[in-house]
VEXBABA-751648 format. One record per residue (C-alpha): residue in three letters; x, y, z. Coordinates in pm, 1 decimal, decimal comma. Layout:
! VEXBABA-751648
<res=ALA; X=X; Y=Y; Z=Z>
...
END
This chain:
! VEXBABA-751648
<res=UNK; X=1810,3; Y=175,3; Z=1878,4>
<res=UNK; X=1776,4; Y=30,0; Z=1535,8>
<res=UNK; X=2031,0; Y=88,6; Z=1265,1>
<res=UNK; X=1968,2; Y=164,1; Z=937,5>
<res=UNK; X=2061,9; Y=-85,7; Z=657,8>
<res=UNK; X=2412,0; Y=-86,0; Z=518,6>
<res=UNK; X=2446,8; Y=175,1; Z=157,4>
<res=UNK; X=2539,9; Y=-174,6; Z=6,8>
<res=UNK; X=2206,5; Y=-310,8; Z=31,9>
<res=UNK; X=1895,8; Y=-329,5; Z=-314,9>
<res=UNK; X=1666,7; Y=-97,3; Z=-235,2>
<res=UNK; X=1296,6; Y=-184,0; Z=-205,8>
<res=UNK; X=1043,9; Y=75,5; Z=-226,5>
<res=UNK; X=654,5; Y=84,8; Z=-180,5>
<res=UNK; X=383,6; Y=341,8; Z=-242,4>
<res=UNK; X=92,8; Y=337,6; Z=-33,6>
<res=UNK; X=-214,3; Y=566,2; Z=-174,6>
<res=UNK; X=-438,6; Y=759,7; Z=21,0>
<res=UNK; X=-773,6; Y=757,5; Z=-78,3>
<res=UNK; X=-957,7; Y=597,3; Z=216,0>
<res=UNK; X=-891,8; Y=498,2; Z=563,7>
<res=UNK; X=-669,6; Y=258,7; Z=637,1>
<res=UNK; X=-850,0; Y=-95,7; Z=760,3>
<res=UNK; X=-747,4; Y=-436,8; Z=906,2>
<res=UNK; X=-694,4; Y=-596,7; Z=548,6>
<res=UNK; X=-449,9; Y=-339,6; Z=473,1>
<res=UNK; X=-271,5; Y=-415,4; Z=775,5>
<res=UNK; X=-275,2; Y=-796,6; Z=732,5>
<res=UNK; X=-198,9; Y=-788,8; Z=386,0>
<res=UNK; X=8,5; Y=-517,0; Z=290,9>
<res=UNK; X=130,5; Y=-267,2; Z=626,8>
<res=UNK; X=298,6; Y=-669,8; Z=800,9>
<res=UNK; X=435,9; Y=-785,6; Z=486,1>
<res=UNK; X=588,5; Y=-431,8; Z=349,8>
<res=UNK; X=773,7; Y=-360,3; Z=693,1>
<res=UNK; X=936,3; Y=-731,6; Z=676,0>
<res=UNK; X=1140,4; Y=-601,4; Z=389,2>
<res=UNK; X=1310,5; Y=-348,5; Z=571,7>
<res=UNK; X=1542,2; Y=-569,4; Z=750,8>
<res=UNK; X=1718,6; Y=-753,4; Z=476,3>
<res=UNK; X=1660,0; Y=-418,9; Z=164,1>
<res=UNK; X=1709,9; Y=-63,1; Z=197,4>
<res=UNK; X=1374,1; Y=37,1; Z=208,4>
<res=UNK; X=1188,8; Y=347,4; Z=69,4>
<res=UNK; X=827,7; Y=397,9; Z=170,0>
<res=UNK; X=617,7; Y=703,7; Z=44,7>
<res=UNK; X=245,7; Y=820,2; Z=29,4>
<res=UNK; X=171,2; Y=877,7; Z=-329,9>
<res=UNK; X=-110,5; Y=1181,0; Z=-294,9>
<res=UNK; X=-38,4; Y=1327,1; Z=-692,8>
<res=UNK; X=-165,7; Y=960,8; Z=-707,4>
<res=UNK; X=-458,7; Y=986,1; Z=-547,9>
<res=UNK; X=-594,9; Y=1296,5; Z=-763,9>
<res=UNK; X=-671,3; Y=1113,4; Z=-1057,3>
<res=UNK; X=-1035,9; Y=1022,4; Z=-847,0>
<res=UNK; X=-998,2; Y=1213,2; Z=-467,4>
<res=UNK; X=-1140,4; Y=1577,9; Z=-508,2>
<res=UNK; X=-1188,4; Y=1686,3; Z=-181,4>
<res=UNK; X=-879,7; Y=1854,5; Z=-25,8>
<res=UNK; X=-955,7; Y=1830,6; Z=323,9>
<res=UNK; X=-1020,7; Y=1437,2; Z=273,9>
<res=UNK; X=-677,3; Y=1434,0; Z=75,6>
<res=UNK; X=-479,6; Y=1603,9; Z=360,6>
<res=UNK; X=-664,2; Y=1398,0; Z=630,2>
<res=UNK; X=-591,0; Y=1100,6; Z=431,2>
<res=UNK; X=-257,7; Y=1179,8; Z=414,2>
<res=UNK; X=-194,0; Y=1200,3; Z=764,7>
<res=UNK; X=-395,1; Y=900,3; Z=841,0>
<res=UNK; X=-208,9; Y=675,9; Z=617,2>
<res=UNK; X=147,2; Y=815,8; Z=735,2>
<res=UNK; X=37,2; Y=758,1; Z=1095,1>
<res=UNK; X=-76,7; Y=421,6; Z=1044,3>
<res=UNK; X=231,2; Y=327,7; Z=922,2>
<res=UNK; X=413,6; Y=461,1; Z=1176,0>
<res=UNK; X=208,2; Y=319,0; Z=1427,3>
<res=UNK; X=239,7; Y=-10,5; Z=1270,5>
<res=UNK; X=628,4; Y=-46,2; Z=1303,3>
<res=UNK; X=806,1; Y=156,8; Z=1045,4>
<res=UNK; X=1089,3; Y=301,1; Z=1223,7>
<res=UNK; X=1177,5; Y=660,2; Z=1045,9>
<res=UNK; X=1552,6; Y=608,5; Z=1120,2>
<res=UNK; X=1610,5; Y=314,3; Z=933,2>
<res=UNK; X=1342,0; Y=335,2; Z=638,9>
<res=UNK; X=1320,8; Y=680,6; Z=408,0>
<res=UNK; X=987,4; Y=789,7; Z=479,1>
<res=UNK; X=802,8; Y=1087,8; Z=301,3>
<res=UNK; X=488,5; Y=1219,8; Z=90,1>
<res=UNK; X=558,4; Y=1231,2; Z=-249,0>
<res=UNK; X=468,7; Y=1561,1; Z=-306,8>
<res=UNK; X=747,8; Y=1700,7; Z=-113,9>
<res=UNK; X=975,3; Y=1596,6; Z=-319,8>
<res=UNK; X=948,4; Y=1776,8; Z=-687,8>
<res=UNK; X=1225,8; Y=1645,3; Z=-852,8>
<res=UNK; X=969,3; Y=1377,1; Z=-881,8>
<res=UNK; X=794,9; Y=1593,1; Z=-1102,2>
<res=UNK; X=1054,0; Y=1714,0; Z=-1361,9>
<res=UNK; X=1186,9; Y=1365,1; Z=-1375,9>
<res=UNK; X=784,8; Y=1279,3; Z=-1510,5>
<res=UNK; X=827,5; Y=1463,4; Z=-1795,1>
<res=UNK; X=1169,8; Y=1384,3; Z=-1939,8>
<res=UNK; X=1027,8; Y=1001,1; Z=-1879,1>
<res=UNK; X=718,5; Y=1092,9; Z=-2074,1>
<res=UNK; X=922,3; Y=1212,6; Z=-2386,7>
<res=UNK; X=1038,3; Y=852,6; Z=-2364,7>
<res=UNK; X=752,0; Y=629,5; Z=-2343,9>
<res=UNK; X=555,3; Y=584,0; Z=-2614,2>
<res=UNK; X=175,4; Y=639,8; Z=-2657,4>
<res=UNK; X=136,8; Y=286,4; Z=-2733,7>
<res=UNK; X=202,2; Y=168,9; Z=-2389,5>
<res=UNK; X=-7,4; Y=355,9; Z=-2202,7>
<res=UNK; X=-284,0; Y=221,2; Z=-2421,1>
<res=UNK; X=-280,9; Y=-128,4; Z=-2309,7>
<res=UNK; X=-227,4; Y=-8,2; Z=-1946,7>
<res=UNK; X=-446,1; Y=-200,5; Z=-1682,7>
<res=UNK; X=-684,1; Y=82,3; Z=-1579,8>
<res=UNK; X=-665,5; Y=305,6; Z=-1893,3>
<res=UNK; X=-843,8; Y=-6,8; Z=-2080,3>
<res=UNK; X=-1057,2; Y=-112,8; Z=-1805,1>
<res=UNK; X=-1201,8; Y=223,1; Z=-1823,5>
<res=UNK; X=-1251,0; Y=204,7; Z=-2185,7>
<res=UNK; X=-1439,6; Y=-126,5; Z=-2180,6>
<res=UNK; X=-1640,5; Y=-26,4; Z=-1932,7>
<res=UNK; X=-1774,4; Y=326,4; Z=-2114,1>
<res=UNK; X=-1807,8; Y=67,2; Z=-2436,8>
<res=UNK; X=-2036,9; Y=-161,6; Z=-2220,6>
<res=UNK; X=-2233,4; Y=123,0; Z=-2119,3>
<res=UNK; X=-2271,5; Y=217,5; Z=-2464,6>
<res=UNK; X=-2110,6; Y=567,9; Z=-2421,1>
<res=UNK; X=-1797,1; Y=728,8; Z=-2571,2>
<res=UNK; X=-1485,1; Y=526,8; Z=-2498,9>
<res=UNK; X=-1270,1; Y=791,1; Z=-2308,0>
<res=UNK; X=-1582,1; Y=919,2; Z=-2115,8>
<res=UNK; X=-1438,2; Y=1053,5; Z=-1756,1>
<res=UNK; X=-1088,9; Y=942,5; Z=-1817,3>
<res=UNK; X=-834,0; Y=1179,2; Z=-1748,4>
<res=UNK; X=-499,1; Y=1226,7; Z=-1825,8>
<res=UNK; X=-369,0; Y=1195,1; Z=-1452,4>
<res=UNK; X=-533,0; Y=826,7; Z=-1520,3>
<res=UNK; X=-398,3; Y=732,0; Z=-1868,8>
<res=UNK; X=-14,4; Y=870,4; Z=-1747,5>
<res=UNK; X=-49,4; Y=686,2; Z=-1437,7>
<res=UNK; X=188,2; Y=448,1; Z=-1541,0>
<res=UNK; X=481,8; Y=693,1; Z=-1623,9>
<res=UNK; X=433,4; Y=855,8; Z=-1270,4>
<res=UNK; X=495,0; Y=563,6; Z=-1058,2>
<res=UNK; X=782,6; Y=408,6; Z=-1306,9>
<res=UNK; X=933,6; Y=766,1; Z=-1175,5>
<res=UNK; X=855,5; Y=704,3; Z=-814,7>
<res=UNK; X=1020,7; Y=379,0; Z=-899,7>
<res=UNK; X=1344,0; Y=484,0; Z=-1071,5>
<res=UNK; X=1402,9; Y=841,2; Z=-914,4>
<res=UNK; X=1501,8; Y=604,0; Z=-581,5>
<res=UNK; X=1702,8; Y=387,6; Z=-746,8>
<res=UNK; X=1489,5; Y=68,8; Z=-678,8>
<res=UNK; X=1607,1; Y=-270,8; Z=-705,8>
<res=UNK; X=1276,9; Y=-401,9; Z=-606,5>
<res=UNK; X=916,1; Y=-356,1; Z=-578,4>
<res=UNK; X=683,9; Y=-542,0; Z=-351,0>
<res=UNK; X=363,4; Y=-555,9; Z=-528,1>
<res=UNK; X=33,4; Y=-788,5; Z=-632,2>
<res=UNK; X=-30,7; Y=-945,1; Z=-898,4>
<res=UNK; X=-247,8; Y=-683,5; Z=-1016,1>
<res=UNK; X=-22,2; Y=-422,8; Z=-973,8>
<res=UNK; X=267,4; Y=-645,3; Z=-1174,4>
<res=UNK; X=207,3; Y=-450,9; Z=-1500,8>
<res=UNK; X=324,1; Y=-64,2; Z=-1334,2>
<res=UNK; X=663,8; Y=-261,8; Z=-1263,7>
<res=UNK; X=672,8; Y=-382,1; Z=-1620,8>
<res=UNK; X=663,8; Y=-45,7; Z=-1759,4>
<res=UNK; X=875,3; Y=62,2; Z=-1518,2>
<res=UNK; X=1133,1; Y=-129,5; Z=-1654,5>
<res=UNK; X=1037,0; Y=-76,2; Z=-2022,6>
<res=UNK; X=1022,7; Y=281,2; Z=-1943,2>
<res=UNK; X=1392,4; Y=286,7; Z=-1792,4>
<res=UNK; X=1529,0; Y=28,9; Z=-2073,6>
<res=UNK; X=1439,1; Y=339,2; Z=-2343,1>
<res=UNK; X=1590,4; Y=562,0; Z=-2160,1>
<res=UNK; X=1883,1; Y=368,1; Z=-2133,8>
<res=UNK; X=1883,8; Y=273,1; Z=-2484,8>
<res=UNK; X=1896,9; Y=606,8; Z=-2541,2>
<res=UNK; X=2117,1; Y=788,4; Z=-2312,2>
<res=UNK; X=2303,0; Y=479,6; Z=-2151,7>
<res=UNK; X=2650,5; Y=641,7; Z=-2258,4>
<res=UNK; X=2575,6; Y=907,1; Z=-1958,7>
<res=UNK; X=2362,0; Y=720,6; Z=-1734,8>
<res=UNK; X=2182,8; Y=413,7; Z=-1685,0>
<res=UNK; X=1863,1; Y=354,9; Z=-1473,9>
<res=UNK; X=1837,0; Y=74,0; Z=-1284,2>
<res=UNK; X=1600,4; Y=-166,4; Z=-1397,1>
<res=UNK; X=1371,3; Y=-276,9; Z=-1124,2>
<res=UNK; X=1208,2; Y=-629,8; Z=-1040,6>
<res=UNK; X=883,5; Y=-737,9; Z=-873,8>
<res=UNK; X=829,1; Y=-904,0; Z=-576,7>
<res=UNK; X=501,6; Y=-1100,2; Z=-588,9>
<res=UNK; X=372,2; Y=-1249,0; Z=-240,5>
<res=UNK; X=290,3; Y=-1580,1; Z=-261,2>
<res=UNK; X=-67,2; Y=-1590,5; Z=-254,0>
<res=UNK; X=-113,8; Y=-1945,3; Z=-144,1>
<res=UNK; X=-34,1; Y=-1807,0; Z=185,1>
<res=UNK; X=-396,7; Y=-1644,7; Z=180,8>
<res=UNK; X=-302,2; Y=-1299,6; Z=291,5>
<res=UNK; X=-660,9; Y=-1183,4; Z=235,6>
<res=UNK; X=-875,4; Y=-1073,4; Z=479,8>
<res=UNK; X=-1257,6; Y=-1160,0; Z=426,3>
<res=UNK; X=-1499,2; Y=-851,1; Z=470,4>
<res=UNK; X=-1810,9; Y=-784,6; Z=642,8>
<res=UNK; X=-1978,3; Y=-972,1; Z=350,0>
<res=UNK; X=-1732,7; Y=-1232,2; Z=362,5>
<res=UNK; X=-1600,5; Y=-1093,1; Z=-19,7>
<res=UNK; X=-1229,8; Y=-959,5; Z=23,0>
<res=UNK; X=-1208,0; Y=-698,5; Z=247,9>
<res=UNK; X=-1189,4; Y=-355,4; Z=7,3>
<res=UNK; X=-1287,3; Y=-4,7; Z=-6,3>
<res=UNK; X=-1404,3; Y=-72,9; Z=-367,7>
<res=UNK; X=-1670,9; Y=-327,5; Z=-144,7>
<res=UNK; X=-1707,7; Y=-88,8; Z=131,1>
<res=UNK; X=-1744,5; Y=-393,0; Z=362,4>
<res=UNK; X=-1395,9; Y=-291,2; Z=537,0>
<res=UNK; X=-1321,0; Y=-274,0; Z=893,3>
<res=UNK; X=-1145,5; Y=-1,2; Z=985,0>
<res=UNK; X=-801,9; Y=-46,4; Z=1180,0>
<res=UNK; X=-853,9; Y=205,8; Z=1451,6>
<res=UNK; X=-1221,6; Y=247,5; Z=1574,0>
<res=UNK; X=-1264,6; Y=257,5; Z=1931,1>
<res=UNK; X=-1391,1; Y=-33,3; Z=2118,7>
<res=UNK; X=-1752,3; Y=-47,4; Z=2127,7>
<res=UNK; X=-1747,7; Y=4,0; Z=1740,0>
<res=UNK; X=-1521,5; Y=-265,5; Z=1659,7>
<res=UNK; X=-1715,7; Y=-460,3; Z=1849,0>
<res=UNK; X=-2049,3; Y=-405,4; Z=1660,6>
<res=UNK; X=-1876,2; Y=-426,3; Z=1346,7>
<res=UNK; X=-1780,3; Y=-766,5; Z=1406,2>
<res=UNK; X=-2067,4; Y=-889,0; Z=1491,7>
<res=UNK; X=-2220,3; Y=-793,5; Z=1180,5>
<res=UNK; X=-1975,1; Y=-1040,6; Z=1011,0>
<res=UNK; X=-2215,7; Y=-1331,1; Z=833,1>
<res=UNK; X=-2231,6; Y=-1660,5; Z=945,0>
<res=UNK; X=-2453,6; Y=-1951,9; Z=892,3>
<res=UNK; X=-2765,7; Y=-2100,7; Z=1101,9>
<res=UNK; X=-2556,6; Y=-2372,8; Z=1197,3>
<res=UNK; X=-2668,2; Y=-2467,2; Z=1564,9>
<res=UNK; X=-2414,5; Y=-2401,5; Z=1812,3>
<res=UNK; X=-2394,1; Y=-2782,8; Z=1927,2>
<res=UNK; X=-2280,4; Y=-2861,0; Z=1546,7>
<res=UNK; X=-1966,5; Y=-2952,0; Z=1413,0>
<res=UNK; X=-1831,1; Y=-2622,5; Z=1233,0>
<res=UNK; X=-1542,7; Y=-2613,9; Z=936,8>
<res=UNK; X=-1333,1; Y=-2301,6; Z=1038,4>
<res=UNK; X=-1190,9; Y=-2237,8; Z=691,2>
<res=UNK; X=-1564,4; Y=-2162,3; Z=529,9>
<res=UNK; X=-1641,2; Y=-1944,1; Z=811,3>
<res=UNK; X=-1582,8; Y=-1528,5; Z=765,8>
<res=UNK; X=-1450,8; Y=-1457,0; Z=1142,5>
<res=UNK; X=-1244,0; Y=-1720,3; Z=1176,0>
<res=UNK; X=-1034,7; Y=-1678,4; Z=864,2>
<res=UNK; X=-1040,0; Y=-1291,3; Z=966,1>
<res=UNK; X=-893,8; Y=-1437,8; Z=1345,7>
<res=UNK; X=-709,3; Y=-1663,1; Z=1151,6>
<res=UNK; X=-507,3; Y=-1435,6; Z=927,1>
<res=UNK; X=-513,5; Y=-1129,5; Z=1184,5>
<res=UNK; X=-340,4; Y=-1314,2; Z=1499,9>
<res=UNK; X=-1,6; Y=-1277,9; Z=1571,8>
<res=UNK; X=186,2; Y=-1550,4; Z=1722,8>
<res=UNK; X=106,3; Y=-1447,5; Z=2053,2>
<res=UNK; X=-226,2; Y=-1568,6; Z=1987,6>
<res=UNK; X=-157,6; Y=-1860,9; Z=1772,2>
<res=UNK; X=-304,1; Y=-2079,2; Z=2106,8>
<res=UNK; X=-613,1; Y=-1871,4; Z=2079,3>
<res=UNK; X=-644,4; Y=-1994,1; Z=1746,8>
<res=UNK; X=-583,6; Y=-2303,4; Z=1755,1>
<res=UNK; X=-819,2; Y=-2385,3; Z=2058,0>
<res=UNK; X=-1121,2; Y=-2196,1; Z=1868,5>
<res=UNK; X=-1042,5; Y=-2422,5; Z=1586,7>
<res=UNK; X=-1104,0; Y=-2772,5; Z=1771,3>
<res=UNK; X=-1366,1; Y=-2645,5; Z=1974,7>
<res=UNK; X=-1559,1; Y=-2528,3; Z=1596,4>
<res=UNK; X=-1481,5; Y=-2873,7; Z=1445,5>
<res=UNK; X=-1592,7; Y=-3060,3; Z=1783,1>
<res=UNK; X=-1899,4; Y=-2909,7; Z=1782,6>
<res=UNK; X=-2013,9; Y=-2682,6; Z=2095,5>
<res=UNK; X=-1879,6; Y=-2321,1; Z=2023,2>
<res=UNK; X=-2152,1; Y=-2100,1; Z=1848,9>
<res=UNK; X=-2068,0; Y=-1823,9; Z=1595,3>
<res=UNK; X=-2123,2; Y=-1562,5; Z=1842,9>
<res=UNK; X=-1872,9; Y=-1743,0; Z=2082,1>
<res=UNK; X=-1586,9; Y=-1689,0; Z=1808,1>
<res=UNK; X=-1702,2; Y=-1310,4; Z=1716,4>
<res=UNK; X=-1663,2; Y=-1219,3; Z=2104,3>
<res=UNK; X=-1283,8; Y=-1464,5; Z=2075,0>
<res=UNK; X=-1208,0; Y=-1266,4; Z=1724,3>
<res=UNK; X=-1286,0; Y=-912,3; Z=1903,1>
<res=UNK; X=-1098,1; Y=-993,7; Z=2245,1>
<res=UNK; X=-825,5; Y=-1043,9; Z=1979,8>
<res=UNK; X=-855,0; Y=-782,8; Z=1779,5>
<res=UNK; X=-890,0; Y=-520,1; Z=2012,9>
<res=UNK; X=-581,3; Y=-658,1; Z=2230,9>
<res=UNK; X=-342,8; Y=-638,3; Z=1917,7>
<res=UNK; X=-471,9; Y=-305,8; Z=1790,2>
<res=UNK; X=-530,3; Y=-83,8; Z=2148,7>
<res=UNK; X=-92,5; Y=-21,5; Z=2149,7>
<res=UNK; X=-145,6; Y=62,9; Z=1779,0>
<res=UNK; X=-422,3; Y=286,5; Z=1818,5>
<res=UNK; X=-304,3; Y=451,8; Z=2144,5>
<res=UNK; X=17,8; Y=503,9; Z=1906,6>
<res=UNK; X=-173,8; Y=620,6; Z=1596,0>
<res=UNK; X=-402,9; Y=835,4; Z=1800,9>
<res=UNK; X=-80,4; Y=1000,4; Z=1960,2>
<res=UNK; X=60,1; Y=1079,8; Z=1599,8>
<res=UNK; X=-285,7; Y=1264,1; Z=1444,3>
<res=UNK; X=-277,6; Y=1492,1; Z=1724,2>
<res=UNK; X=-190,1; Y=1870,2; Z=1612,4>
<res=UNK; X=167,8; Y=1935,0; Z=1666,9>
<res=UNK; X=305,9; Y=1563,4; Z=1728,8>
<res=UNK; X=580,0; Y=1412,4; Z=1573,9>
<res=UNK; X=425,6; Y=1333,5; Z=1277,4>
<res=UNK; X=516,1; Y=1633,7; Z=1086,7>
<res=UNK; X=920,2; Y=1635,4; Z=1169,8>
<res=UNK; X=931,9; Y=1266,2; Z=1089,7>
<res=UNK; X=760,1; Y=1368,3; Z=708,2>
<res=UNK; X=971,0; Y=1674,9; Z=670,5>
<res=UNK; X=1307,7; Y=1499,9; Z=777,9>
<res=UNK; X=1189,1; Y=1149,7; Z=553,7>
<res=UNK; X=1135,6; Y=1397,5; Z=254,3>
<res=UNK; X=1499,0; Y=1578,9; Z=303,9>
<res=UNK; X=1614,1; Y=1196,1; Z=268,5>
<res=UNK; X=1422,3; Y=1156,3; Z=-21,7>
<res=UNK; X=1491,2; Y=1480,5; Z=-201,3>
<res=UNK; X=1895,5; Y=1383,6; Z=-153,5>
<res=UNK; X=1842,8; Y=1074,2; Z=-348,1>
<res=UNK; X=1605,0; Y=1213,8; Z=-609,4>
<res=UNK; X=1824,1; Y=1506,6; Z=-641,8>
<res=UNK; X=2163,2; Y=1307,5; Z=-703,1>
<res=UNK; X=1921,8; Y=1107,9; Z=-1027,0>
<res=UNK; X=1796,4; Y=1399,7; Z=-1166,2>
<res=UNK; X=2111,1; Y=1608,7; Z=-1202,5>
<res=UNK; X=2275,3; Y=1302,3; Z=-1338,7>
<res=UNK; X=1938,6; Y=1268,9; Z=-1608,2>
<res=UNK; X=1978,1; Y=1615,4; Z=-1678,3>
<res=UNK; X=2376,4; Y=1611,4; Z=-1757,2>
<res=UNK; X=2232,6; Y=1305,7; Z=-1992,2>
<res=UNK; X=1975,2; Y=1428,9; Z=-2191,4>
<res=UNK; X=2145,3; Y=1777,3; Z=-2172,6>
<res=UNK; X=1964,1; Y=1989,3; Z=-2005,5>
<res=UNK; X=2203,1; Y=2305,0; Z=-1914,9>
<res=UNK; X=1951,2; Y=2496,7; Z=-1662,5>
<res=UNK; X=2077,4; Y=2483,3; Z=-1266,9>
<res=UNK; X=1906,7; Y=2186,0; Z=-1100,5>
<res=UNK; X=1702,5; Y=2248,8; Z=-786,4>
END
């Protein structure tokens, strides 16, 4: 049985959003990487779904979601019992912690935020009013998930480079606060961890751009065989005769086999690499090698993910325990904010 990581350890925490299905690029580049951390940080892993509101409006795809993501997770590796594990809206001290933090950050900041301005530009491009369709669940993004940062106490925060800024204001958000209040408490002030992306964590997509539900060119992580199988075939290539020498690192299912193969199959790889640079090995060779592969790492996962969406399974005591874990934590920060900013009302 695994053991949890010492109370002395940072504590790392990562949202995962649900608004789409998960697919092998989230597996390859975010599920592998994420569930590394949890041997060397106390880790905290939740599904943000108030997150997902500010564009999911369907509440049976929300809930379905939901499960999906939690499932895959689980099925993935991340062991309950040494990771705190819930949905974010079970836990509401979230919530009252999002509005003292809002009295602190200033309007300013959550001007210049990443998606608040791309959504701007993109209304002024169009020639239409500048705040057309934004809502305020979008332009206070920011503040919510510097509270699903700080609520947990987080040292760290995996994240990309795109997703650097929400850490950044994050810690500006906490250093007011502090400035403030820092006689009676003091947030931690969390740092980024940025992958290093010369590593080429990226999975290519069935158009050969990065696989992404913004492309909708994903593959999904846990379709049954025989549609697996016809998705990868639909991978591009190009009319390069079979006979030909072939350079695997321009070629869409190889970087996919590449990136996706666990060291199990590192001779698979390796093999399919000579035979594409000798020449002999067609395109339709390596998309039956990169779906033998595929379909033999995934089937445990599946069988395991399957297992968990069932009515009634596990899933469901695993959430409801991760988010009595969760609302401990949150609820030891919050009493101490409200004792700070003094709020006299009975906590919880």
């Amino acid at each position: 049985m695994s053991q949890a990581v010492t109370s002395g350890a940072k504590v790392s925490l990562t949202g995962i959003k649900p608004t789409g299905e998960p697919h092998l690029g989230n597996l390859v580049g975010a599920i592998r990487p994420a569930l590394t951390l949890t041997e060397a940080y106390d880790s905290v892993y939740f599904i943000a779904d108030y997150h997902a509101l500010t564009s999911l409006r369907d509440p049976k795809e929300l809930r379905q979601y939901t499960r999906s993501v939690a499932a895959t997770w689980l099925a993935a590796g991340l062991d309950p019992k040494r990771t705190t594990f819930y949905v974010q809206s079970d836990v509401p001290e979230i919530f009252e912690l999002n509005w003292a933090l809002s009295c602190m950050t200033a309007k300013g900041l959550m001007n210049r935020a990443h998606a608040y301005k791309a959504a701007r530009d993109k209304n002024v491009e169009a020639g239409e009013d500048p705040d057309a369709g934004v809502n305020m669940g979008l332009y206070n993004y920011p503040i919510l998930m510097a509270v699903d940062i700080l609520i947990m106490e987080s040292d760290v925060v995996p994240v990309g480079r795109d997703q650097l800024q929400h850490v950044e204001y994050a810690a500006d958000i906490a250093g007011s606060f502090n400035h403030v209040y820092g006689k009676n408490y003091t947030f931690k002030v969390p740092e980024a961890i940025v992958p290093d992306e010369s590593r080429g964590q990226t999975l290519p997509g069935l158009d050969g751009r990065k696989m992404s539900k913004s492309y909708d060119n994903t593959i999904p992580l846990f379709l049954p065989e025989k549609k697996l199988l016809k998705l990868v075939r639909r991978i591009p290539t190009d009319s390069t005769p079979v006979e030909e020498p072939k350079d695997p690192s321009t070629s869409a299912p190889f970087r996919i086999l590449e990136q996706f193969a666990s060291a199990d199959h590192a001779h698979v790889v390796e093999d399919t690499r000579k035979r594409l640079e000798a020449g002999g090995m067609g395109w339709g060779e390596l998309k039956n090698v990169l779906f033998e592969v595929l379909n033999t790492e995934i089937a445990p996962l599946r069988e395991r993910y399957d297992a968990l969406m069932e009515p009634g399974s596990e899933l469901d005591t695993v959430l409801a325990e991760g988010a009595q874990k969760a609302r401990d934590r949150a609820g030891r920060v919050l009493s101490q904010v409200r004792e700070a900013i003094g709020l006299t009302g009975v906590a919880r």
